[in-house]
N, C-alpha and C positions, 0 to 999 in steps of 0.2 A: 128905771128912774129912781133917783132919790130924792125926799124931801125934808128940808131941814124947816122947821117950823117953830114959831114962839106960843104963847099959850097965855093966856090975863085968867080972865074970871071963871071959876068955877061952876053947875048948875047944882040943885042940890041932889046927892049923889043916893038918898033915899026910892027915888022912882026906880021901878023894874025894867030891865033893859031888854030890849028885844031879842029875839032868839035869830040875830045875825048871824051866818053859816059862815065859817072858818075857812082858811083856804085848803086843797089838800094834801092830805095824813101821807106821812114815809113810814114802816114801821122799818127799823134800822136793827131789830135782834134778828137770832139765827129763828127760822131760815128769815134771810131779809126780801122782804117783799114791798112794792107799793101797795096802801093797805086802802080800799074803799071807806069813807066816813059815814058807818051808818046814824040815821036819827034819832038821837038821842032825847029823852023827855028834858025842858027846862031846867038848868038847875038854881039851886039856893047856893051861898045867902044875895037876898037882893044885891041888883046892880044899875047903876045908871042907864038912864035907857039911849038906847041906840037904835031909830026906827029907818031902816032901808030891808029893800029885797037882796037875794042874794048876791055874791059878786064873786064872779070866777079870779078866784083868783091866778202892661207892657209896653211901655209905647212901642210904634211899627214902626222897622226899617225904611226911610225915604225910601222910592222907586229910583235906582240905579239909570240915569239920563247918560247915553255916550251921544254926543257929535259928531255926527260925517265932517271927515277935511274937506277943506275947501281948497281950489287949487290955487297955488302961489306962481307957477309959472304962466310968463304969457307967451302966447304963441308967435311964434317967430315970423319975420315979413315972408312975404311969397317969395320964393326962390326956384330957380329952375330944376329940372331933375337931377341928376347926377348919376344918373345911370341907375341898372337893376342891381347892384350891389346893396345899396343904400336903401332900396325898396324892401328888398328881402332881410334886412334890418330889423324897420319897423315892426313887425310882427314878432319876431325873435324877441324883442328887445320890453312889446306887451308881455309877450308870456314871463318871461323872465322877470318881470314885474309882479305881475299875476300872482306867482309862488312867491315873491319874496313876502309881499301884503299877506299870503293867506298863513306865511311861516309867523309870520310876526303878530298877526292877528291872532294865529289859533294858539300860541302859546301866553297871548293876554289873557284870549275871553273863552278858549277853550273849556280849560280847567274850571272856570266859574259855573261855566253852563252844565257843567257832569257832575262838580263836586258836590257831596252831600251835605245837608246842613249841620252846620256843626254841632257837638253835645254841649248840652246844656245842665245844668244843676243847681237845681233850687232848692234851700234850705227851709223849711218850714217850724217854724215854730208852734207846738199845740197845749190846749190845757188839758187835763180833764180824761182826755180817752186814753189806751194805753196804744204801743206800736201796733198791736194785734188787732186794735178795731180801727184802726185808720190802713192799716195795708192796702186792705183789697179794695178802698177807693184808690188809692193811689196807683196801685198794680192796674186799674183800670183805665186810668188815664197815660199812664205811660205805654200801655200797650195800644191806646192811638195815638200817641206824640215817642216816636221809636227815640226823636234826640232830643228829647227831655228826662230827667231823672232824676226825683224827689227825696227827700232826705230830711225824714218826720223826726221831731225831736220832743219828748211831754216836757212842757217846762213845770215847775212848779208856783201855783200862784203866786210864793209870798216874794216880796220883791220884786214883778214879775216886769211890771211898768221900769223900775231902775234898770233891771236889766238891756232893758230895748234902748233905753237911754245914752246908756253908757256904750251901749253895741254900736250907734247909730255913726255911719263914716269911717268905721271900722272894717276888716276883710272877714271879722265873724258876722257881721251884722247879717239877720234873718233878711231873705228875701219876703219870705210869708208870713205875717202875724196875726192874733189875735188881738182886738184893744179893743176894751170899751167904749161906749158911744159920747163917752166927752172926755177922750184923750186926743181927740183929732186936734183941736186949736194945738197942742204944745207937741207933738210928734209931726205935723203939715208938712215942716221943712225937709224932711227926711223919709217924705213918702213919694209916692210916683203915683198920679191917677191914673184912672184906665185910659187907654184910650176912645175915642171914639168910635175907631171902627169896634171896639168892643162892645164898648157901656155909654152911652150917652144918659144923659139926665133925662131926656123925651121917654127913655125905656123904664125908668122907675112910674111915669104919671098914673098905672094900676095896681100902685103899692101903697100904702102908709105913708100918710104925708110927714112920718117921724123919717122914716129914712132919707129923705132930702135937706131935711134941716138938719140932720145927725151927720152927713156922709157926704154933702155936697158942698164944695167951697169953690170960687172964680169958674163956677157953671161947668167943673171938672167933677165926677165918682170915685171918690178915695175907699169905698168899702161896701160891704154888702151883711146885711145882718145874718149871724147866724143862728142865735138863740135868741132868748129871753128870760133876764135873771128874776122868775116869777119868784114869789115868798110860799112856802110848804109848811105843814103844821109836821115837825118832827116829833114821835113820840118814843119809848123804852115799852115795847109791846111786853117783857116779862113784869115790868112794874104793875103795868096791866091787867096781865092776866092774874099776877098774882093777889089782884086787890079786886079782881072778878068783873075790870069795866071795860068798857068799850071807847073805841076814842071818839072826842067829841063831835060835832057839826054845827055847833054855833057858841056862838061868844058867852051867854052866862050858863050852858052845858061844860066848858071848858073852867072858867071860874070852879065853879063848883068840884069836879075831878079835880085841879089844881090844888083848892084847897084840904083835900082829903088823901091826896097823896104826897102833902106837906109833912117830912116828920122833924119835928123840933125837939133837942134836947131838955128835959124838964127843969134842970138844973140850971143851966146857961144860960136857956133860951136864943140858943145857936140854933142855925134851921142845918138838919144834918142833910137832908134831902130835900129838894125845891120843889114845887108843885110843877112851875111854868117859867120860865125867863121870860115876865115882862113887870114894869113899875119903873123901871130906874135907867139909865143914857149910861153911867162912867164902864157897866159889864156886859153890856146885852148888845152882842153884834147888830150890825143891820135895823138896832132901834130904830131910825128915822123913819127905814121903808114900811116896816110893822105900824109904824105911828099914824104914817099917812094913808096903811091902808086903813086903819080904824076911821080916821077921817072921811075917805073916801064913800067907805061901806054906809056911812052915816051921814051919804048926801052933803058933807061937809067941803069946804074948800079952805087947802091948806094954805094958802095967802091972805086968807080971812079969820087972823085967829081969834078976833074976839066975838066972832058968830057961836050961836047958842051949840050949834052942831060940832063944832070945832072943842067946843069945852067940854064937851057929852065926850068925848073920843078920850080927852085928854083926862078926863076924872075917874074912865072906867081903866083905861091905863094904868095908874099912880095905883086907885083902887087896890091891884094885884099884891102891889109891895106894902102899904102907908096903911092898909085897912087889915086884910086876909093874911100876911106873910108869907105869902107863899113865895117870895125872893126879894131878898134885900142888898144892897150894896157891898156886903162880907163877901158875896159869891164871887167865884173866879169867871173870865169870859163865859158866855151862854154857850158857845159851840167847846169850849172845854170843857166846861163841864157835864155837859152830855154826852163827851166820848170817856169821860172819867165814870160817868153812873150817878153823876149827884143833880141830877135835875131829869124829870118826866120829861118835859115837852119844852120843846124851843121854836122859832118858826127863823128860818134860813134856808138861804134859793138851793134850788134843786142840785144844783152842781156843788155843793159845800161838802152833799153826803158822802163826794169821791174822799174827803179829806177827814170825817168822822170815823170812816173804816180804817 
């Protein structure tokens, strides 16, 4: 989820902020590892305080109906015999009947009943993984569906959304996609819900009541979650080790490293290297979600900005750039420049890291 929030009064930014725990650490240098956050003692210089415990951060083919004929002829008046000739007709005259119905029958419904289901081929659209780790799901699934046959494609996030857009009505258009959880209202037209003998709405009610309000529209299942775009505290483990620190686990342990792995030109007073990408909305991706998690971690509610908690999130935020410098509005995007080397730590969801390598 994202949350876009406003902000009034400030508290005063002199009290000590709580040693709120950070979400967690990617280390992104060779070898790249997910890095445990050990604990870290508080650090300096004072910071607003922030008092919470921690926080993790097809539809079906109709059934095929044929109708028995009914007879159109009526039987004729009673008449007398006409001899054995005419007798020995009648039964000639069934059988011969007989075959012609079963000739003309079995070349209708014969063939339907032997022939095999036809192949099918569905194009997939995916983010993130490459062909080699989506195969052997797929291999799996086609080896119990013999006339089905998938056709995995990675797309690339940027543009990712116009693509499907412009795909959509089209004979490239994906059959399978990835979309976010509020792309549904403006892609609807252009999807196909499950069916019910698949997915009913009844089959989510021991799930997360976000999946029904994200996925469900006119009491139909348009989708099923697969991830979760959590927020990760990304850090430069050589800046690290070379300045002998460990990475942080809570909010003013992280201050502190930020601003000591700050280096500023003496002359300029350019920051050559940033401590941390946060203080500032126009360069730091996924600011909102960082915002609101600060909100969040500090009991605060982000539709309430002029609560005292709300302004605690929003003063140690600002803090980072307006007080410390550890990044200012000069800097280039926050995920660029962590793949360029000019900033320690940024916090962006798990799956971004495919795109910093």
């Amino acid at each position: 989820m994202e949350y876009d929030v406003t902000m009034s009064k400030f508290p005063d930014p002199t009290k000590e902020y709580a040693g709120t725990p950070v979400t967690g650490a990617i280390d992104l240098s060779q070898p790249r590892s997910v890095a445990e956050t050990p604990s870290v003692a508080e650090g300096k210089p004072e910071t607003p305080p922030l008092y919470t415990a921690p926080q993790s951060v097809a539809e079906t083919q109709p059934g095929l109906h044929i109708e028995s004929p009914q007879a159109t002829r009526e039987m004729p008046p009673d008449a007398k015999q006409s001899g054995r000739p005419f007798r020995n007709f009648i039964p000639l005259a069934i059988g011969i009947l007989a075959i012609v119905l079963l000739l003309v029958l079995g070349f209708s419904i014969f063939p339907k009943l032997f022939k095999k289901s036809a192949p099918i081929t569905l194009n997939y659209w995916g983010l993130w993984e490459p062909n080699s780790v989506v195969q052997s799901v797929i291999a799996e699934y086609e080896a119990s569906h013999p006339n089905i046959k998938i056709n995995y494609t990675l797309q690339s996030p940027k543009n990712y959304r116009s693509r499907i857009l412009a795909s959509a009505g089209q004979a490239s258009a994906p059959d399978i996609i990835r979309i976010h959880n509020t792309w549904l209202p403006m892609l609807r037209k252009d999807l196909t819900p499950a069916p019910d003998t698949i997915l009913k709405v009844s089959d989510l009610v021991d799930y997360y009541p976000v999946m029904q309000k994200d996925f469900v529209l006119g009491n139909k299942v348009y989708g099923l979650p697969l991830e979760i775009d959590g927020l990760a505290l990304i850090y430069n483990a050589d800046m690290f080790d070379e300045a002998g620190l460990s990475p942080p686990s809570d909010w003013n342990t992280l201050r502190k490293i930020a601003f000591d792995l700050t280096l500023t030109n003496p002359e300029t007073g350019i920051i050559e290297r940033a401590g941390v990408a946060l203080g500032t909305t126009n360069n730091i991706d996924h600011w909102s979600d960082i915002l609101g998690l600060l909100i969040l971690q500090n009991s605060g509610n982000p539709g309430r900005p002029s609560d005292v908690a709300v302004q605690e999130a929003l003063t140690f935020y600002t803090t980072i750039s307006l007080k410390d410098k550890s990044w200012d509005a000069s800097q280039p995007s926050s995920v660029y420049a962590f793949a360029t080397g000019t900033v320690a730590m940024i916090f962006a969801p798990a799956w971004q890291v495919a795109e910093i390598k």
